[in-house]
C-alpha positions, 0 to 999 in steps of 0.5 A, spaced: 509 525 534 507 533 531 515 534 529 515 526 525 508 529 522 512 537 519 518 532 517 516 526 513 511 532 510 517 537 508 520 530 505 514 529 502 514 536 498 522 536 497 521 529 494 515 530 489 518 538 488 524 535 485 521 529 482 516 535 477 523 538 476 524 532 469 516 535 468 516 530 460 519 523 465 514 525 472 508 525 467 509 519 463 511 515 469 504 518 472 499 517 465 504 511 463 502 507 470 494 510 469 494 506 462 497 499 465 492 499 471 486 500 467 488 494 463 487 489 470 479 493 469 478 491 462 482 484 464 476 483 470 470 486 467 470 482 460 471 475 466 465 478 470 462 479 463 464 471 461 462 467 467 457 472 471 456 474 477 461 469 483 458 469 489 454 477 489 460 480 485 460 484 479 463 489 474 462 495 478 465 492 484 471 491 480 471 498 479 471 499 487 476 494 488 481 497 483 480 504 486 481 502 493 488 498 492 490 503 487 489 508 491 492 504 498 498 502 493 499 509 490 499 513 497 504 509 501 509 507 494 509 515 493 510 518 499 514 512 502 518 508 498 524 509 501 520 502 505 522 497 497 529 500 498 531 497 505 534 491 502 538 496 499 539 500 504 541 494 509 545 490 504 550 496 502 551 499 509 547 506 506 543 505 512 548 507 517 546 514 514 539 514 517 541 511 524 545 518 526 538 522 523 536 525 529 528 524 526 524 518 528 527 512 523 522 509 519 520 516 516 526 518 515 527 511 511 520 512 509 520 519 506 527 517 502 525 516 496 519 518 491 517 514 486 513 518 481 509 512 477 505 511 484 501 517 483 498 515 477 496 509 482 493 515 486 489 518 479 487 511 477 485 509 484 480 516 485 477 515 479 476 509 479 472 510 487 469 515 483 466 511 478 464 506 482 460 511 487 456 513 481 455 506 478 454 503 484 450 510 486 452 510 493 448 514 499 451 520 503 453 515 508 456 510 504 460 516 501 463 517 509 464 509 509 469 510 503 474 514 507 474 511 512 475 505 509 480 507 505 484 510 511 484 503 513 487 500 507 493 505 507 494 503 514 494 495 512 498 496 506 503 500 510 503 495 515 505 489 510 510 493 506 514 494 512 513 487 514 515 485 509 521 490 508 523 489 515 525 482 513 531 485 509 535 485 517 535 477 516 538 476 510 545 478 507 542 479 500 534 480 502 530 484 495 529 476 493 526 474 498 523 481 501 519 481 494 516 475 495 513 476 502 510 482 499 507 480 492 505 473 497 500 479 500 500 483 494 497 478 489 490 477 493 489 483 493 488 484 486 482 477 486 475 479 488 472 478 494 468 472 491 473 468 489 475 467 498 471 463 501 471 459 508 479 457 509 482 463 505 478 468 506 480 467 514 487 466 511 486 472 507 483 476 512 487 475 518 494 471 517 495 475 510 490 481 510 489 482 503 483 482 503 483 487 508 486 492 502 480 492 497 475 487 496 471 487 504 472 495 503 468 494 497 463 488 501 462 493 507 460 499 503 454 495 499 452 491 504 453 496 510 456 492 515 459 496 521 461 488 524 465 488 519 468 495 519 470 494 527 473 487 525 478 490 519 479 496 523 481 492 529 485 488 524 489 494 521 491 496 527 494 489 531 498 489 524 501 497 525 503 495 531 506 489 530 509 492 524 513 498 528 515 492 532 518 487 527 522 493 525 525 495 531 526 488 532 530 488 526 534 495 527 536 491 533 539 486 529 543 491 524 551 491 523 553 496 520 557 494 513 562 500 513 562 502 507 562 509 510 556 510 504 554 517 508 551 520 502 545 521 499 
């Protein structure tokens, strides 16, 4: 475990030390990314403003759900995007290359590639946890509540996107049908928790844990709910194992395409 820990971390570096080398284009993709998701703030707050309060959410929980996603979103898309490549990996037969790796497999995918415009997911989703600290005036407790809860929405994000991703191991040309898995739980993520009720918020929990990424984490902390900590906690788990699951299943099933695609 230690040794897959060092490895995806030295990837890691050599990924963002050579992505920083085109200074101009890393910082554009970072503030150009910022920008974009604060228009999805702006968008919630003016319909909050609107329509009002629905079922006990407001602006400043708009704020705590955009960090939370933002943040999941960023951390696991810059540090692991080699995930959105597989159907690209699979499909050209460049996959071979990470099966005679002596490293654990899915990191080597994983830590593969860097996508520089995830990290202004990672600024953007700091500040906006920040702000809704502040806003929201949370206690010392709470504060606690928050990193743990945004370790649990890594793990869940993570989770889905191999999932999703490992569905390219079933089809021949698999980005269209990969992508739509993931934006199927991509999309709730960006809706507010008062908007799931009853079916759909069992759906949303459980079956595709969207909300398990953002909008509970923000209920568990204004409200304190320890139950439903225990409950995303649990569900965050039982997802991460049946991701590593589903990936090996789909390894299993691999042919290799022979194109002799070996490099980088």
């Amino acid at each position: 475990m230690m040794k897959e820990l060092r490895f995806a971390l030295y990837a890691i570096k050599k990924n963002i030390q050579s992505s920083a080398e085109l200074r101009t284009s890393f910082l554009t993709n970072v503030v150009g990314m910022a920008i974009n998701n604060t228009a999805f703030i702006i968008i919630w707050i003016f319909f909050v403003k609107s329509v009002g309060v629905i079922n006990g959410w407001t602006a400043i929980d708009i704020i705590g759900l955009m960090g939370f996603g933002a943040l999941s979103y960023g951390i696991v898309f810059s540090t692991g995007a080699g995930i959105r490549k597989l159907a690209d990996y699979v499909a050209s037969g460049s996959f071979d290359r990470f099966m005679i790796s002596p490293k654990n497999l899915l990191v080597r995918v994983a830590t593969s590639s860097f996508n520089a415009s995830a990290i202004g997911d990672i600024v953007f989703g700091v500040a906006c946890i920040s702000i809704y600290g502040v806003l929201a005036q949370i206690s010392v407790a709470q504060i606690f509540l928050v990193v743990l809860l945004v370790l649990i929405s890594i793990i869940v994000f993570l989770a889905v996107a191999i999932t999703a991703y490992s569905a390219s191991f079933l089809f021949v040309d698999a980005n269209a049908a990969t992508s739509s898995i993931f934006e199927l739980f991509m999309t709730p993520t960006l809706f507010h928790g008062g908007a799931f009720q009853g079916a759909t918020r069992f759906v949303f929990t459980f079956l595709i844990p969207s909300l398990v990424v953002g909008a509970l984490p923000v209920e568990i902390v204004k409200n304190m709910s320890f139950g439903q900590l225990a409950v995303i906690a649990i569900v965050a788990v039982l997802w991460f194992l049946f991701s590593l699951k589903l990936f090996s299943a789909g390894v299993k099933k691999y042919e290799s395409s022979n194109f002799m695609t070996f490099g980088n």
